[in-house]
C-alpha positions in Angstrom: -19.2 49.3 11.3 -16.9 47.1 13.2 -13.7 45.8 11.8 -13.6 42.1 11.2 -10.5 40.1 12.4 -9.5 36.9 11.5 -8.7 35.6 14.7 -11.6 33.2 14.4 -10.8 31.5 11.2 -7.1 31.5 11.6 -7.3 29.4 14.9 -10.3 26.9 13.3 -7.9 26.4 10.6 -5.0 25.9 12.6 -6.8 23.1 15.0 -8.3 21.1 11.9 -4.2 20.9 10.8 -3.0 20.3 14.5 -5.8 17.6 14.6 -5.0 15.9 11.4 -1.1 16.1 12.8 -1.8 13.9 15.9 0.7 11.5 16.8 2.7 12.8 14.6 6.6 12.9 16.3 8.0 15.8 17.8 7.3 19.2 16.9 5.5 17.9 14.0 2.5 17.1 16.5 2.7 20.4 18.1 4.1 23.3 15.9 1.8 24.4 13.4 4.5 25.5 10.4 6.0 22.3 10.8 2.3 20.2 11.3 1.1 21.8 7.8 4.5 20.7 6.4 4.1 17.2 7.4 0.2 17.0 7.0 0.2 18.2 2.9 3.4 15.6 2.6 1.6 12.8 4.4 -1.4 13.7 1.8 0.3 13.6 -0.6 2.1 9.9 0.2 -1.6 8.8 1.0 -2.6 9.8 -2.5 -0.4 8.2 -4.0 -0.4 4.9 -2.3 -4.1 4.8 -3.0 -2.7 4.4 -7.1 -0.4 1.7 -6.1 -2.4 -0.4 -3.8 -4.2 -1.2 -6.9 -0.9 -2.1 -8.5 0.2 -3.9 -6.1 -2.7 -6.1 -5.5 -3.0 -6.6 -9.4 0.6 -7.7 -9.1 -0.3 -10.4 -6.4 -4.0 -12.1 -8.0 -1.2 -12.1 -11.2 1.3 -14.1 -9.1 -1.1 -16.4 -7.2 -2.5 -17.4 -10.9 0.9 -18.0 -12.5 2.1 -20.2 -9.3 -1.4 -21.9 -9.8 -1.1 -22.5 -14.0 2.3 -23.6 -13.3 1.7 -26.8 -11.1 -1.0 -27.6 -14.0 1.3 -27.4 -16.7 0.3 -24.2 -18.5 2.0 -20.7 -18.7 0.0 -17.4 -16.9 -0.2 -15.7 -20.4 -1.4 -18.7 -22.7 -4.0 -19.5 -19.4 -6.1 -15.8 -19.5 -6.0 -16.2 -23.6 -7.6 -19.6 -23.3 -10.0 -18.6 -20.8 -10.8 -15.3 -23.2 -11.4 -17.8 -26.1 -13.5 -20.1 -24.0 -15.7 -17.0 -23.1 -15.6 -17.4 -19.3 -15.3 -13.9 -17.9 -13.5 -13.8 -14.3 -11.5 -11.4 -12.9 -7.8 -11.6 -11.8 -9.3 -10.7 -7.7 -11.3 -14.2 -8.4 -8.9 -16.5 -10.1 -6.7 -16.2 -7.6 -9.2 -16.8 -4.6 -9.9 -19.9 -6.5 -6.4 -20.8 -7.0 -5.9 -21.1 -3.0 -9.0 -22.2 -2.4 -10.2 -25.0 -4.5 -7.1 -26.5 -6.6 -9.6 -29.1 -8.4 -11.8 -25.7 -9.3 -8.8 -24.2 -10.8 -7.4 -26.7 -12.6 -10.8 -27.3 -14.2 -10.5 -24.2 -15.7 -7.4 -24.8 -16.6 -8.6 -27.7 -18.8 -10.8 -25.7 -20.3 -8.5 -22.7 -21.2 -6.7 -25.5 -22.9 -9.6 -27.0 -24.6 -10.1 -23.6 -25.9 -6.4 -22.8 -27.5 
């Protein structure tokens, strides 16, 4: 039986991480020790970035809502309790659309967060 070499897989392996090192600068782009180097980093960076996107756009629907309680006269903190008491169930993505969208929206549920406290 003939021997099997790995010639085949070797090379598949090392075009799928030349490919995913494209554009890459350098010898980063064109080296393969180097490409898998910067490939498993950059996989790692986009792994991680994927947790704090989420963060970070949690972060911002918070901010938009504070600036938006503030100019009607009511904290962030005492706002989402008073909307939890009044039972109106919206989400943080939402509040904040209607915050810079429709003011008159958002400050009637401000009204009734207060109502509610």
């Amino acid at each position: 039986m003939a021997r099997v070499k790995g010639a085949l897989a070797t090379r598949k392996r090392r075009k799928k991480v030349l490919k995913l090192a494209k554009g890459y600068w350098g010898a980063k782009s064109k080296h393969f020790k180097m490409a898998k180097e910067a490939v498993m980093k950059s996989g790692n960076y986009a792994y991680i970035g994927r947790k704090q996107k989420k963060r970070d756009f949690r972060r911002l629907w918070i901010t938009r809502i504070s600036s938006g309680c503030k100019a009607n006269g009511v904290n962030y903190s005492s706002f989402m309790n008073g909307l939890k008491k009044a039972g109106i169930t919206l989400n943080r993505k939402m509040l904040s659309e209607i915050a810079i969208a429709d003011p008159e929206g958002f400050t009637a549920l401000v009204e009734k967060a207060k109502a509610a406290l």
